[in-house]
C-alpha positions as protocol buffer text, in pm:
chain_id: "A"
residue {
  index: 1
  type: UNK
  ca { x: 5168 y: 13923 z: 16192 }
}
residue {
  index: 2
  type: UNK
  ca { x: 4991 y: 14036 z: 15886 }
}
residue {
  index: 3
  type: UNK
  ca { x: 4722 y: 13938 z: 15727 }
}
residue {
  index: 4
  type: UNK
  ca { x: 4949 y: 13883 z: 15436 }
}
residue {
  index: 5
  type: UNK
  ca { x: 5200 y: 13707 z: 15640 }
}
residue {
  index: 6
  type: UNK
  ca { x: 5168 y: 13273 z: 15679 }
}
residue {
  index: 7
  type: UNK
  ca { x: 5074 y: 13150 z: 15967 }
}
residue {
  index: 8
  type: UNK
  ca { x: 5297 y: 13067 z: 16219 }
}
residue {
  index: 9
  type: UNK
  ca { x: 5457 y: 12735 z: 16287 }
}
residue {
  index: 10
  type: UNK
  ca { x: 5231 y: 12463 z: 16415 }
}
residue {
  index: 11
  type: UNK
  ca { x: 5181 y: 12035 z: 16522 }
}
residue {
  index: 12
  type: UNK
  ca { x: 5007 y: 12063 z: 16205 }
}
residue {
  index: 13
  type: UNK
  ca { x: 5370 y: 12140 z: 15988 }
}
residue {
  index: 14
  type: UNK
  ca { x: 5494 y: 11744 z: 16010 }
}
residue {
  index: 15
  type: UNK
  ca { x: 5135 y: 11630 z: 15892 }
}
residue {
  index: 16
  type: UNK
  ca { x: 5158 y: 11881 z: 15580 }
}
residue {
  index: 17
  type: UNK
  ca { x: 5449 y: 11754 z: 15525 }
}
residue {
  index: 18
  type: UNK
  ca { x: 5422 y: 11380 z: 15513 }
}
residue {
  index: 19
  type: UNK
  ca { x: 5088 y: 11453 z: 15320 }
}
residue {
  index: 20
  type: UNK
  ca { x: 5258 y: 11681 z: 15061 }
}
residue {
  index: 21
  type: UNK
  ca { x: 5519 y: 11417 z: 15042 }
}
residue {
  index: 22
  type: UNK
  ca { x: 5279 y: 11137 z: 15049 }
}
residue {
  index: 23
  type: UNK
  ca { x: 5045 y: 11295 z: 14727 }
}
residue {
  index: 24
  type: UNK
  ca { x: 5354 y: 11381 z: 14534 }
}
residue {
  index: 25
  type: UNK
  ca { x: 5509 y: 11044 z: 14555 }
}
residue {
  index: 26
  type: UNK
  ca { x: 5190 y: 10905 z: 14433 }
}
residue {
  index: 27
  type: UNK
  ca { x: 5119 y: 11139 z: 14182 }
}
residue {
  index: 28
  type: UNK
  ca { x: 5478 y: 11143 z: 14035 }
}
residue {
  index: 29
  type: UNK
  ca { x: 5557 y: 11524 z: 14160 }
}
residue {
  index: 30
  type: UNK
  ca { x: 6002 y: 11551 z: 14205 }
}
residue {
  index: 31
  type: UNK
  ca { x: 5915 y: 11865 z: 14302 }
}
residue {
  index: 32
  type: UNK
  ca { x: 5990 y: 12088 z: 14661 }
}
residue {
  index: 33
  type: UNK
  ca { x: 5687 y: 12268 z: 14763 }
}
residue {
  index: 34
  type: UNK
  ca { x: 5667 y: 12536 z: 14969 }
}
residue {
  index: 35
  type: UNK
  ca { x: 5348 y: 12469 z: 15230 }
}
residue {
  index: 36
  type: UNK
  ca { x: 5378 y: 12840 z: 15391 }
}
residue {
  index: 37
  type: UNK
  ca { x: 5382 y: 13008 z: 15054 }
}
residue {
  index: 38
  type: UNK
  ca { x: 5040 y: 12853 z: 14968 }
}
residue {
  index: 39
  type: UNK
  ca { x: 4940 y: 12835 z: 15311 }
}
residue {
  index: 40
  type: UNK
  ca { x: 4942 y: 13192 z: 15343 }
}
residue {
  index: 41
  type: UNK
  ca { x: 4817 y: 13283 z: 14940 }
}
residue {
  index: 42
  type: UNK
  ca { x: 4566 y: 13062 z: 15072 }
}
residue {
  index: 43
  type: UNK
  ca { x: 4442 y: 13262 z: 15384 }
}
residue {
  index: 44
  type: UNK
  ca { x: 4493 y: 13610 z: 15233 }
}
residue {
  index: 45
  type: UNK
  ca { x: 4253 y: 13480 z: 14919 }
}
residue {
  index: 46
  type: UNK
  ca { x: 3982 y: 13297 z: 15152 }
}
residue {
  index: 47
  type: UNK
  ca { x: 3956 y: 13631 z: 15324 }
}
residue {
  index: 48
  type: UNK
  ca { x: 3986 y: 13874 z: 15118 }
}
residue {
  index: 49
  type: UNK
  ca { x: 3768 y: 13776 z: 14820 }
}
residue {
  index: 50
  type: UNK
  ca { x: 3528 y: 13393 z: 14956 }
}
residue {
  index: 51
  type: UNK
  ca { x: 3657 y: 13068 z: 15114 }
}
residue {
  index: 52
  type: UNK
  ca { x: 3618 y: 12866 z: 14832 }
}
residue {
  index: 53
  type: UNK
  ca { x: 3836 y: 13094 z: 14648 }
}
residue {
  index: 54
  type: UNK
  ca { x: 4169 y: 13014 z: 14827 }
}
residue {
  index: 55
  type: UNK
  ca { x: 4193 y: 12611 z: 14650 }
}
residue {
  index: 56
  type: UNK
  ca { x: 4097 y: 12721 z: 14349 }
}
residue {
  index: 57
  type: UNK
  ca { x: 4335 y: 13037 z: 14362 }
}
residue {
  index: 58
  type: UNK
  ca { x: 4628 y: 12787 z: 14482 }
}
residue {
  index: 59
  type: UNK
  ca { x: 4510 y: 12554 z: 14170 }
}
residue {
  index: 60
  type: UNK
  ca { x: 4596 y: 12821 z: 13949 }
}
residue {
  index: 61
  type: UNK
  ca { x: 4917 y: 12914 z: 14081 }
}
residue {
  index: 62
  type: UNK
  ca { x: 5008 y: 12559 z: 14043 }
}
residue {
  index: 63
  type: UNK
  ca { x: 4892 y: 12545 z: 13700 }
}
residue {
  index: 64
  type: UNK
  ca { x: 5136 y: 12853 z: 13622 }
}
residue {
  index: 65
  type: UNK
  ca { x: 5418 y: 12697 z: 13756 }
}
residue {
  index: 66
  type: UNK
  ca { x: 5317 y: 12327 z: 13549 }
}
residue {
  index: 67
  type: UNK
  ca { x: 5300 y: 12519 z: 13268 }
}
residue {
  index: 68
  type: UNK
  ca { x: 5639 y: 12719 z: 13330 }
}
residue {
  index: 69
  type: UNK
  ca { x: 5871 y: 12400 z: 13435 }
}
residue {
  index: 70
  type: UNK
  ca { x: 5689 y: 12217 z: 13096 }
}
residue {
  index: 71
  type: UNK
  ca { x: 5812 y: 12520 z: 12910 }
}
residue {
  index: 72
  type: UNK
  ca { x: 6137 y: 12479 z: 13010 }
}
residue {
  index: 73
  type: UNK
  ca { x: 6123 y: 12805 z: 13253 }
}
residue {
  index: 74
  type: UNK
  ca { x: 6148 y: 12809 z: 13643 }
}
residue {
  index: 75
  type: UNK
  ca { x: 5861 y: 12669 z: 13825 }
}
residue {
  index: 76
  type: UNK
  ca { x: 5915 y: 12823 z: 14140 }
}
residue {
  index: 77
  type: UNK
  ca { x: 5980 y: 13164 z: 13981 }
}
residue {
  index: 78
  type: UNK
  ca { x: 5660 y: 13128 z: 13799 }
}
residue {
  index: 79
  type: UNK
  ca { x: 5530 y: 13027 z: 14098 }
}
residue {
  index: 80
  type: UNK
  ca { x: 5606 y: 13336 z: 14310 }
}
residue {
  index: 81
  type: UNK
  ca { x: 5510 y: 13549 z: 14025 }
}
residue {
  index: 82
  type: UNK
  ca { x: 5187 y: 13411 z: 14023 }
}
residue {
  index: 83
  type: UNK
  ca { x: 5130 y: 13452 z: 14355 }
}
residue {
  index: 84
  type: UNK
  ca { x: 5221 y: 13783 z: 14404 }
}
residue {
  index: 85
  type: UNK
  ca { x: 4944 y: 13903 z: 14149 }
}
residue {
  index: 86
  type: UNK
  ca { x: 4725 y: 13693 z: 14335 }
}
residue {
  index: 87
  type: UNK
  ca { x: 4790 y: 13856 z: 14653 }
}
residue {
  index: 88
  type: UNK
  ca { x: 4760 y: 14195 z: 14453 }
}
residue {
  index: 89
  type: UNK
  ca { x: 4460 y: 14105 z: 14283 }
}
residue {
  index: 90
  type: UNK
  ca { x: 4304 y: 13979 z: 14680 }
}
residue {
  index: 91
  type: UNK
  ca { x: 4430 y: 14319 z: 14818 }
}
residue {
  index: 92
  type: UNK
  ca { x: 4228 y: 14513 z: 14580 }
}
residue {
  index: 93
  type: UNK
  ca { x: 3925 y: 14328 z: 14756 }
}
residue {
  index: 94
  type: UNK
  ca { x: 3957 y: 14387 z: 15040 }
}
């Protein structure tokens, strides 16, 4: 595994889960959400550049893909766009 790579599978993966489902049903989010993806943007940003910069990294990939599916454009492409220049930009720290 890289450091690039999500972590693997866990007890923790059913708890994401029902949370993720739990805070999207409440908040009004029909949307699929891929846990590993951020996950792993997550980890690669908290290490590469300061902890408190994987939440607010994931924030802003979010954001992207908000402002993509309100455009009319694909979320989740938007989404993985986003997060590969994050992962770019987090490789050039470390």
């Amino acid at each position: 595994m890289t450091e690039s790579d999500p972590p693997p599978p866990d007890e923790t993966d059913g708890i994401l889960a029902e949370w993720s489902a739990e805070v999207r049903s409440a908040l009004g989010i029909d949307a699929d959400v891929d846990i590993r993806s951020v996950l792993g943007l997550a980890g690669v940003v908290a290490h590469a550049v300061v902890r408190p910069a994987a939440p607010l990294t994931t924030y802003l990939v979010g954001f992207v893909a908000g402002r993509s599916a309100a455009s009319g454009e694909d979320p989740a492409a938007a989404a993985e766009e986003a997060t590969r220049i994050a992962r770019d930009l987090a490789a050039r720290r470390s």
